[in-house]
BAVEX-982862 format. One record per residue: x, y, z of N, C-alpha, C in turn; residue in three letters. Coordinates in nm, 2 decimals. Atoms other than C-alpha are relative to their C-alpha. Layout:
REM residues N
<rec n_c1="X" n_c2="Y" n_c3="Z" ca_c1="X" ca_c2="Y" ca_c3="Z" c_c1="X" c_c2="Y" c_c3="Z" resn="Ala"/>
...
This chain:
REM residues 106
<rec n_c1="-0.02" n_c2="-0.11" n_c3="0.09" ca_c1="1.21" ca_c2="0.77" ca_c3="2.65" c_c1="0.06" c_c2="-0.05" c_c3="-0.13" resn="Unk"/>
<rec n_c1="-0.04" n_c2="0.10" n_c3="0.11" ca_c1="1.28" ca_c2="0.69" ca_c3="2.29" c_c1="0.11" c_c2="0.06" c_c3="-0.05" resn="Unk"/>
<rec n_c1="-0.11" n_c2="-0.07" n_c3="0.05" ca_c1="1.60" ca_c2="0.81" ca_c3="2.13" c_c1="-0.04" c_c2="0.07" c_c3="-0.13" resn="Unk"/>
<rec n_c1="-0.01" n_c2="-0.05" n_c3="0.16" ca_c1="1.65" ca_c2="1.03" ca_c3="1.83" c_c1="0.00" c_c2="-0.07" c_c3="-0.10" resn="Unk"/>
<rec n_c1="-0.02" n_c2="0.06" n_c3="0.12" ca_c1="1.73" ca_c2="0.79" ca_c3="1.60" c_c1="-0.17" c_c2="-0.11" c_c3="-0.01" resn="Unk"/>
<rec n_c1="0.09" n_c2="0.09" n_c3="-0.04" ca_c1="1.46" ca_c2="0.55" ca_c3="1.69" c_c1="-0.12" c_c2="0.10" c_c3="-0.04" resn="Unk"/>
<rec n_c1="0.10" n_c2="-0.12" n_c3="0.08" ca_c1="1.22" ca_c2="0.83" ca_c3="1.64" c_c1="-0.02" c_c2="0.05" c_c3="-0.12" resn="Unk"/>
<rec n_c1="-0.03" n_c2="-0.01" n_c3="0.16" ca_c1="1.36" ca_c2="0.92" ca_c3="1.32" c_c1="-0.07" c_c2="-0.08" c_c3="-0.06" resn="Unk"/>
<rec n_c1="0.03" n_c2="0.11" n_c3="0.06" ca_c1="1.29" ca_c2="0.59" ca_c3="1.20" c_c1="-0.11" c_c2="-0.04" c_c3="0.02" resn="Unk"/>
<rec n_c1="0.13" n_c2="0.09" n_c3="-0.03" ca_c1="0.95" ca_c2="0.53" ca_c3="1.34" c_c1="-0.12" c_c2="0.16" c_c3="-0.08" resn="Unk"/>
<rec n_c1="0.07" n_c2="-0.14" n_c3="0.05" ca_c1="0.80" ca_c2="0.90" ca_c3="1.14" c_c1="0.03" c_c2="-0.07" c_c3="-0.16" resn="Unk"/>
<rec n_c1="0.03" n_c2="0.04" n_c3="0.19" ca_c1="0.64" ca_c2="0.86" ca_c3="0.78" c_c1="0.07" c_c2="0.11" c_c3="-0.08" resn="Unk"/>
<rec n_c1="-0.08" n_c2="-0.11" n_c3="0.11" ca_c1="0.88" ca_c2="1.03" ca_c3="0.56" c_c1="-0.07" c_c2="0.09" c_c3="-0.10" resn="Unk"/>
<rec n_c1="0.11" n_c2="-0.07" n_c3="0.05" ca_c1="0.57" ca_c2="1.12" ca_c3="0.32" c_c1="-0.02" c_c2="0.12" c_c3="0.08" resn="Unk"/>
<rec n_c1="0.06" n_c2="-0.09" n_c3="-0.06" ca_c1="0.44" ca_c2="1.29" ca_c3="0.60" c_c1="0.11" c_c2="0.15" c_c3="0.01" resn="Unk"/>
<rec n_c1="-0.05" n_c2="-0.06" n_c3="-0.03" ca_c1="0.75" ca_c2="1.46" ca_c3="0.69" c_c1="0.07" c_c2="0.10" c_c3="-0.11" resn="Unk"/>
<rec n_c1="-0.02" n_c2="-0.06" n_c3="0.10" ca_c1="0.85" ca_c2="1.61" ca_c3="0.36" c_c1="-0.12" c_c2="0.05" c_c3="-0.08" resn="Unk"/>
<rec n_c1="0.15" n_c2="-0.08" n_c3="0.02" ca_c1="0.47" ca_c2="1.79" ca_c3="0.36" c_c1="-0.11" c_c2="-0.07" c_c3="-0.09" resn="Unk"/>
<rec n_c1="0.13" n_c2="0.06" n_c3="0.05" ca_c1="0.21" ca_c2="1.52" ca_c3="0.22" c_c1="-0.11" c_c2="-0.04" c_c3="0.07" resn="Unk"/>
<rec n_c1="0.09" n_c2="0.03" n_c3="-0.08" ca_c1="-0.13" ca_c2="1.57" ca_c3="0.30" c_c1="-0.05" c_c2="-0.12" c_c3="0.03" resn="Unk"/>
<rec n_c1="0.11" n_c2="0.13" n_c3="0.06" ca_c1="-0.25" ca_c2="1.22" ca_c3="0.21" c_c1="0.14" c_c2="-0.12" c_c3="0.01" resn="Unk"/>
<rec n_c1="-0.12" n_c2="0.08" n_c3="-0.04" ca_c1="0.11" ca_c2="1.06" ca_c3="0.37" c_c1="-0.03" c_c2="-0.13" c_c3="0.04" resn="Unk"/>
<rec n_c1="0.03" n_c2="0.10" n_c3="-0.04" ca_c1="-0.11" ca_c2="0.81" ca_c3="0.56" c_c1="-0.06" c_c2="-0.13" c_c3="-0.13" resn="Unk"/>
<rec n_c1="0.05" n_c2="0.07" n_c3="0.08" ca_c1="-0.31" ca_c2="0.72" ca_c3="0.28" c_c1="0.11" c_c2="-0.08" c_c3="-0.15" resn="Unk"/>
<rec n_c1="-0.10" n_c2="0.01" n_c3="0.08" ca_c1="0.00" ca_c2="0.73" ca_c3="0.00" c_c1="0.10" c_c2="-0.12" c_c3="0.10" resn="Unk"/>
<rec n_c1="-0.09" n_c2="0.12" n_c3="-0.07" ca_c1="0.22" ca_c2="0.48" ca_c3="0.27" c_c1="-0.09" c_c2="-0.11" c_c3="-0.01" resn="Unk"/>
<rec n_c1="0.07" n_c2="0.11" n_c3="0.05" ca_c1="-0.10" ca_c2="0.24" ca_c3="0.28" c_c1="0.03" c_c2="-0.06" c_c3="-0.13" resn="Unk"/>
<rec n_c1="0.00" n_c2="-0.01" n_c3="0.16" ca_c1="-0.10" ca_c2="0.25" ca_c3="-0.10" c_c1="0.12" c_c2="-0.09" c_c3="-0.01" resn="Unk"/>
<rec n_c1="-0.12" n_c2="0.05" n_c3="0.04" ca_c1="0.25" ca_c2="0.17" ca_c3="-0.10" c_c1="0.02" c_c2="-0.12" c_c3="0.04" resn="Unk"/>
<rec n_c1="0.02" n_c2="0.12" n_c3="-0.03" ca_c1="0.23" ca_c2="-0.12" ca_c3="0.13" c_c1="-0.07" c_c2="-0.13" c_c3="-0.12" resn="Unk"/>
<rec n_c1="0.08" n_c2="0.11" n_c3="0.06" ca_c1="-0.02" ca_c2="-0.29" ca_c3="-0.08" c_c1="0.03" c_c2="-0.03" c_c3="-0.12" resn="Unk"/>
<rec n_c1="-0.10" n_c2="0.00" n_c3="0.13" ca_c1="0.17" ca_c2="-0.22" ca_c3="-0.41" c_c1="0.13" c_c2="-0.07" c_c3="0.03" resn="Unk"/>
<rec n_c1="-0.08" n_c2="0.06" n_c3="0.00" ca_c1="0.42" ca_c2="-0.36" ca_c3="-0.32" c_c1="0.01" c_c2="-0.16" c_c3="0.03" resn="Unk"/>
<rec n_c1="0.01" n_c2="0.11" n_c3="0.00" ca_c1="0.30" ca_c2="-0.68" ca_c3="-0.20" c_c1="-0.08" c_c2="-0.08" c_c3="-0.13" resn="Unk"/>
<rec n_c1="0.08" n_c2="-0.03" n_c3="0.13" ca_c1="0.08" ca_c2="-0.68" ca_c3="-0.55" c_c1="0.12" c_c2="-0.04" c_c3="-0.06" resn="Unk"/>
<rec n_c1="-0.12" n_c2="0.02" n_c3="0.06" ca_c1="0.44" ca_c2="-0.64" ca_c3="-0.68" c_c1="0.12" c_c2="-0.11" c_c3="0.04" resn="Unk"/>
<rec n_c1="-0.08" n_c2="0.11" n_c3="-0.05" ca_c1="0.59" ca_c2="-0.93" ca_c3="-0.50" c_c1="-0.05" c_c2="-0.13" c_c3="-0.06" resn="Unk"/>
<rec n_c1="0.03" n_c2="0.14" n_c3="0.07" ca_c1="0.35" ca_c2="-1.18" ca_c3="-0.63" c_c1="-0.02" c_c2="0.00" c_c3="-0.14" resn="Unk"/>
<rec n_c1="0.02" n_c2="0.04" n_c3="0.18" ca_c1="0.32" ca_c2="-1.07" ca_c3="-1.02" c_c1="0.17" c_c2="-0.04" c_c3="0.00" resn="Unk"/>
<rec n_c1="-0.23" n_c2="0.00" n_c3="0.04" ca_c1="0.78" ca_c2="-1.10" ca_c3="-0.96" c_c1="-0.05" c_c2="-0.14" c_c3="0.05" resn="Unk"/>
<rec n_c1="-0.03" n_c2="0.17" n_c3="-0.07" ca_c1="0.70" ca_c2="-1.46" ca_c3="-0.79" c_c1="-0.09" c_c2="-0.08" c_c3="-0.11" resn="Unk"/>
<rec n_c1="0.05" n_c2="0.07" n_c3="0.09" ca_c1="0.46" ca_c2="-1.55" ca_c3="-1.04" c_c1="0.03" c_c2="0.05" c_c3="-0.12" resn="Unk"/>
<rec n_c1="-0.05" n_c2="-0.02" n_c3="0.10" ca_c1="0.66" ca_c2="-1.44" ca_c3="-1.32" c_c1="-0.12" c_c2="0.09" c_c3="-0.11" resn="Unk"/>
<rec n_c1="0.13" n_c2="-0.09" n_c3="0.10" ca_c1="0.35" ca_c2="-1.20" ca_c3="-1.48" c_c1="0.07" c_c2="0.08" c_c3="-0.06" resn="Unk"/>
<rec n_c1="-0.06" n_c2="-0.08" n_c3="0.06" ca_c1="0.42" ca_c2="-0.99" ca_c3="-1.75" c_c1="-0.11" c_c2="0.14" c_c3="0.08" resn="Unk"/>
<rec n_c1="0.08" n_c2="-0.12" n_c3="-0.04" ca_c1="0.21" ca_c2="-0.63" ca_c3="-1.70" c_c1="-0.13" c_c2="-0.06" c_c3="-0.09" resn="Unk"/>
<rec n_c1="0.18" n_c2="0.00" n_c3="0.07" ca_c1="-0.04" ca_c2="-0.72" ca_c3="-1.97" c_c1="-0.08" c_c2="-0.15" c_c3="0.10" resn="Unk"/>
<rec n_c1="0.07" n_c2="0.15" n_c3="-0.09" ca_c1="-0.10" ca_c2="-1.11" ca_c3="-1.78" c_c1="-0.05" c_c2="0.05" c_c3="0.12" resn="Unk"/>
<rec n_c1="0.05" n_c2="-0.04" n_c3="-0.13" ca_c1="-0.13" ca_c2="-0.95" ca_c3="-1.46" c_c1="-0.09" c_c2="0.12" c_c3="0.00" resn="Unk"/>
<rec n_c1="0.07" n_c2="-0.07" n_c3="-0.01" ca_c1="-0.36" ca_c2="-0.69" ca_c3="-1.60" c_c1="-0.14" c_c2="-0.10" c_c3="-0.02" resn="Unk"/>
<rec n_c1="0.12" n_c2="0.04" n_c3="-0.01" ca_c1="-0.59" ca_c2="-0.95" ca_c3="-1.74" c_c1="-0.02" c_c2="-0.11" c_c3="0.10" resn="Unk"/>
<rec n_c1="-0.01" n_c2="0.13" n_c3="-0.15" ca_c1="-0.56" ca_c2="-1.20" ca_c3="-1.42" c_c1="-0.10" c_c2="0.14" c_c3="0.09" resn="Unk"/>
<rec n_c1="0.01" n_c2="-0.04" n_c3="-0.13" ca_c1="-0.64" ca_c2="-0.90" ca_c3="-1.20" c_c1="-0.15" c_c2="0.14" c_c3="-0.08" resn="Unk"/>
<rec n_c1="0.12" n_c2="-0.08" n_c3="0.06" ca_c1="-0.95" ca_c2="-0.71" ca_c3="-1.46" c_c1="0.04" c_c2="0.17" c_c3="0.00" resn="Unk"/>
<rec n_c1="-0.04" n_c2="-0.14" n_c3="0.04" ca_c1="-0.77" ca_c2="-0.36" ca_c3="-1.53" c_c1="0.12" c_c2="0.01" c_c3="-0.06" resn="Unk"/>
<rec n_c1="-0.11" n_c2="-0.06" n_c3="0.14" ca_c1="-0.58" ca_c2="-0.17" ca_c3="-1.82" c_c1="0.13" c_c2="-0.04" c_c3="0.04" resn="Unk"/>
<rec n_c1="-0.07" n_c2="-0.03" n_c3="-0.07" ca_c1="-0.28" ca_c2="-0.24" ca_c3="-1.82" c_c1="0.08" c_c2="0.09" c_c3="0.06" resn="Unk"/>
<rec n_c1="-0.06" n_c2="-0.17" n_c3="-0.07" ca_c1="-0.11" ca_c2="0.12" ca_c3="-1.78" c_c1="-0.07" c_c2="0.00" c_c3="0.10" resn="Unk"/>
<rec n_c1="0.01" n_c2="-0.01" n_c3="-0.18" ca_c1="-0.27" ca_c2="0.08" ca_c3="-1.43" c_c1="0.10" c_c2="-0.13" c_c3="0.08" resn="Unk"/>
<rec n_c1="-0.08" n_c2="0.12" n_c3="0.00" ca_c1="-0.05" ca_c2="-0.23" ca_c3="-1.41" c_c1="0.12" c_c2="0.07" c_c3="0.05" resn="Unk"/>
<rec n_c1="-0.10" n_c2="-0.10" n_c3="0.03" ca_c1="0.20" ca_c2="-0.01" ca_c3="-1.51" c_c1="0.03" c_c2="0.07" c_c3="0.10" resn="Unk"/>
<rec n_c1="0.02" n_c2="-0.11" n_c3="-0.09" ca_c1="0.13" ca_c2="0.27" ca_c3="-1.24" c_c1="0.05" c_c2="-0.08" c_c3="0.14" resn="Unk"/>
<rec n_c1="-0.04" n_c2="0.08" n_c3="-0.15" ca_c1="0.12" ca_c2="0.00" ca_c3="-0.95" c_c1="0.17" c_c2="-0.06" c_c3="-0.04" resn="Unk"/>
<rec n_c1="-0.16" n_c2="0.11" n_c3="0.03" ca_c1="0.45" ca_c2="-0.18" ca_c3="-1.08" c_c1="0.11" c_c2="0.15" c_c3="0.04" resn="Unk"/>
<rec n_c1="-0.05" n_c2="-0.06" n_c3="-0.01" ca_c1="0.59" ca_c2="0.15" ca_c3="-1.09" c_c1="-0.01" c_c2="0.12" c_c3="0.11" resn="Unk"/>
<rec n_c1="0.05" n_c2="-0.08" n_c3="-0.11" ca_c1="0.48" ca_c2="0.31" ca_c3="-0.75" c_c1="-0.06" c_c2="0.17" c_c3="-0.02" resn="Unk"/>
<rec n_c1="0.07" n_c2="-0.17" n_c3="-0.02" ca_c1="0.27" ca_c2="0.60" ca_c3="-0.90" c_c1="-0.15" c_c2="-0.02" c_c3="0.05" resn="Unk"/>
<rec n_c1="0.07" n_c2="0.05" n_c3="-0.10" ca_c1="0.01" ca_c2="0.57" ca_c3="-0.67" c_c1="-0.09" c_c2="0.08" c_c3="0.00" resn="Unk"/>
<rec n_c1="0.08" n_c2="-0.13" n_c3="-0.05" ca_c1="-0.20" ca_c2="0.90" ca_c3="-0.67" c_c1="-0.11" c_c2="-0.05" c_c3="-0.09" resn="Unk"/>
<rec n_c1="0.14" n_c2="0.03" n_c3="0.06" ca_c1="-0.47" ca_c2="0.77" ca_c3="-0.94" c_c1="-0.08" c_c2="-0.16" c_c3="0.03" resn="Unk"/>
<rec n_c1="0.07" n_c2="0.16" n_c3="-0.06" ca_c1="-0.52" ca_c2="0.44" ca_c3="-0.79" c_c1="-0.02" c_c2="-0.02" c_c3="0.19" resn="Unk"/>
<rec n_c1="0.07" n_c2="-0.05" n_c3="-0.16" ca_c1="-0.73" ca_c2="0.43" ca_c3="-0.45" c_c1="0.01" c_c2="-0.13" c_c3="0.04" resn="Unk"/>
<rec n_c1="-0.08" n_c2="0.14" n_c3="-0.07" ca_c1="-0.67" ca_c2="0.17" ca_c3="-0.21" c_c1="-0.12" c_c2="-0.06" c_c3="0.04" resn="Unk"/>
<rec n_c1="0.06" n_c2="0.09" n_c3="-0.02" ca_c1="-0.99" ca_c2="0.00" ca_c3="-0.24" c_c1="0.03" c_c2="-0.08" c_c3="-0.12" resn="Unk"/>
<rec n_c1="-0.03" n_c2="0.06" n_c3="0.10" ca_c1="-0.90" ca_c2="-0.08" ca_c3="-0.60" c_c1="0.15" c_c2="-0.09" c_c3="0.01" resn="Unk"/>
<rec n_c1="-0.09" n_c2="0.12" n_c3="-0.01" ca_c1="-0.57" ca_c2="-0.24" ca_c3="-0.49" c_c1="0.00" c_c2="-0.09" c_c3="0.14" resn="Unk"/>
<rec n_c1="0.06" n_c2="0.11" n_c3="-0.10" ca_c1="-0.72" ca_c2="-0.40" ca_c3="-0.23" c_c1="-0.06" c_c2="-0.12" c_c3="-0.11" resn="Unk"/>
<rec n_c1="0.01" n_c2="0.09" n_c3="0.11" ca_c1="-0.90" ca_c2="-0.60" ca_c3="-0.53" c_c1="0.09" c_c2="-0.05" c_c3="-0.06" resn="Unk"/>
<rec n_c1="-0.11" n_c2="0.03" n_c3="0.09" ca_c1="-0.61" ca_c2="-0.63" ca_c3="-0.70" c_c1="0.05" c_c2="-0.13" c_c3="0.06" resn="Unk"/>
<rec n_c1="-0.10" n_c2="0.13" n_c3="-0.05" ca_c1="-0.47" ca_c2="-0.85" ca_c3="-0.43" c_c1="-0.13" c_c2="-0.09" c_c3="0.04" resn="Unk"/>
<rec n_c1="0.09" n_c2="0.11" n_c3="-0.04" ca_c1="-0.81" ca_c2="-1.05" ca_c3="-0.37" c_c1="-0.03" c_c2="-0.07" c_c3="-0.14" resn="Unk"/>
<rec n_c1="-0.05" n_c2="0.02" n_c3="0.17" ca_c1="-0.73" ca_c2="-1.08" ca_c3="-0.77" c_c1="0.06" c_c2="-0.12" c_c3="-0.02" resn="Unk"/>
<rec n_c1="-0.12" n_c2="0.06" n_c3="-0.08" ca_c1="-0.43" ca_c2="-1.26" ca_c3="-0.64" c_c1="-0.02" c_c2="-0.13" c_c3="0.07" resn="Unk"/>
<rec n_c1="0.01" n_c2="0.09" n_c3="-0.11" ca_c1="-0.59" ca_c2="-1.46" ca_c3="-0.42" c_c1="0.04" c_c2="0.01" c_c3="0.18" resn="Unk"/>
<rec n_c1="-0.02" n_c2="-0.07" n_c3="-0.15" ca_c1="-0.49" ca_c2="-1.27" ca_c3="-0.09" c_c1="-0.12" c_c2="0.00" c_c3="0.07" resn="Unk"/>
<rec n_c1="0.08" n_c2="-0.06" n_c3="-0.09" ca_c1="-0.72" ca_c2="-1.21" ca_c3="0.19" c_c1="0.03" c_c2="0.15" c_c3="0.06" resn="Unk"/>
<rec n_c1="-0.02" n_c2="-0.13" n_c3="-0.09" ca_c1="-0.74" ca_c2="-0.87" ca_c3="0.30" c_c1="-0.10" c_c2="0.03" c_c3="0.07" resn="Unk"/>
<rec n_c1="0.07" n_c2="0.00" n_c3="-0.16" ca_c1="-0.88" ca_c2="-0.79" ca_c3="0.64" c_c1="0.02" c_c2="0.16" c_c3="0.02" resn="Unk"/>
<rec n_c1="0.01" n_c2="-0.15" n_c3="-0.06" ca_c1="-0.98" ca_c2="-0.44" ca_c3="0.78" c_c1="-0.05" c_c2="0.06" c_c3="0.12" resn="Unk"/>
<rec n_c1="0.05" n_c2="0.00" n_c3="-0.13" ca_c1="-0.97" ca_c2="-0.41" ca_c3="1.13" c_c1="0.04" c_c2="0.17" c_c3="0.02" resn="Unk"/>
<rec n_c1="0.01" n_c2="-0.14" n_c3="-0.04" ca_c1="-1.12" ca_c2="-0.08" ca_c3="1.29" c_c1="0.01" c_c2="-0.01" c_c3="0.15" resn="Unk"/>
<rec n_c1="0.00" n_c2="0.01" n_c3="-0.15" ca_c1="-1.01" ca_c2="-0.01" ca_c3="1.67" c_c1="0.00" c_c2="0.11" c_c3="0.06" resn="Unk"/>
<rec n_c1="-0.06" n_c2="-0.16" n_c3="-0.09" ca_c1="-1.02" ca_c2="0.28" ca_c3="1.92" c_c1="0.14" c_c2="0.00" c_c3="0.05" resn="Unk"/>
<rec n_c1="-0.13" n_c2="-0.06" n_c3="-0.06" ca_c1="-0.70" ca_c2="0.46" ca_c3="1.97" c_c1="-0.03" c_c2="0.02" c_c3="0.18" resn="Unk"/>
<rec n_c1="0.01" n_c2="0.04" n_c3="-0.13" ca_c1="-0.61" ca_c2="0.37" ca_c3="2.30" c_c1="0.15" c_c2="0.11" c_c3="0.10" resn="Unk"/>
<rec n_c1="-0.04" n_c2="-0.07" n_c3="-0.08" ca_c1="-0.43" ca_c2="0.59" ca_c3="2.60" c_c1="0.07" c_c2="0.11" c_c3="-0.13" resn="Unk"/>
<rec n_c1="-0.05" n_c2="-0.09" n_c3="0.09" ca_c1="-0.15" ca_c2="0.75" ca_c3="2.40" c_c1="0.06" c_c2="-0.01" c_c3="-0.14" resn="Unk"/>
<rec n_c1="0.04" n_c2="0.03" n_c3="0.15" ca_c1="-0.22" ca_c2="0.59" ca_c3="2.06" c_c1="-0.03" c_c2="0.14" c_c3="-0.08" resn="Unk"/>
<rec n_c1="0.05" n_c2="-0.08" n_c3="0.08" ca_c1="-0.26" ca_c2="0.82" ca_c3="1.84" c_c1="-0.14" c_c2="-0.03" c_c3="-0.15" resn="Unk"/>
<rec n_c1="0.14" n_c2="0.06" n_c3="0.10" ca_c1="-0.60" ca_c2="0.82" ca_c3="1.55" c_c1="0.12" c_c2="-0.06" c_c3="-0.10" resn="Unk"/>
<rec n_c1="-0.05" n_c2="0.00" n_c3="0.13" ca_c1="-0.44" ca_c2="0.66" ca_c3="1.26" c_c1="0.00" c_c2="-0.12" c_c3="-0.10" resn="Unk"/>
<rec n_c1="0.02" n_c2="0.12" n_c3="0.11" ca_c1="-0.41" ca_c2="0.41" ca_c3="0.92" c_c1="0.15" c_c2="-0.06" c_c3="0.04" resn="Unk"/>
<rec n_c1="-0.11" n_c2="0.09" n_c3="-0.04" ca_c1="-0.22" ca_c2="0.11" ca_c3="0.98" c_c1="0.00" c_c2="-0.10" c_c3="-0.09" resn="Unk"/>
<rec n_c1="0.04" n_c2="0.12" n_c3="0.07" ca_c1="-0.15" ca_c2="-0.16" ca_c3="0.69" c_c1="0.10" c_c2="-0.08" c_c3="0.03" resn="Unk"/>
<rec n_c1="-0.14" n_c2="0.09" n_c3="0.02" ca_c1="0.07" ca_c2="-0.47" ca_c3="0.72" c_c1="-0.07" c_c2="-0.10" c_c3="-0.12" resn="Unk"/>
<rec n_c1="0.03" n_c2="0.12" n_c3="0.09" ca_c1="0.11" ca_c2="-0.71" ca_c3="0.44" c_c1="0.11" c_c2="-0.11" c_c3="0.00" resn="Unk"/>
């Protein structure tokens, strides 16, 4: 049995403060953020890491600053193969009491 708090902690807060698109908006965030780990490690400004990665920068801008709803997550999926990342997209069946759902780790 899992405790309260544990549960708490393991629920997408998107979701739970009424976002349809909670799954998709937490992916998003994952990958922005690891986006945003390597223009801080490679010292990019927003305009260097717009022309390194082929888009405006005020989309630079958007991802740096987690507004996330006009940028789709195949476009920062490029972003990070931009980067030099590998991104991988594994599809599995939900198994016994798995639930269907989006899973990113970066």
């Amino acid at each position: 049995m899992m405790s309260k708090t544990r549960k708490a902690a393991a629920s997408n807060v998107l979701e739970d403060l009424g976002f349809e698109d909670a799954e998709e908006l937490t992916a998003k965030a994952i990958l922005a953020l690891k986006a945003n780990e390597i223009f801080a490690a490679r010292g990019l400004t927003q305009i260097e890491a717009a022309k390194l990665v082929g888009m405006p920068q005020s989309k630079i801008s958007q991802i740096r600053n987690y507004r996330l709803q006009n940028i789709s997550l195949e476009r920062l999926m490029h972003v990070l193969v931009a980067l030099d990342q590998h991104v991988e997209i594994v599809v599995t069946p939900a198994r016994g009491r798995q639930v269907s759902a989006i899973a990113v780790a970066a």
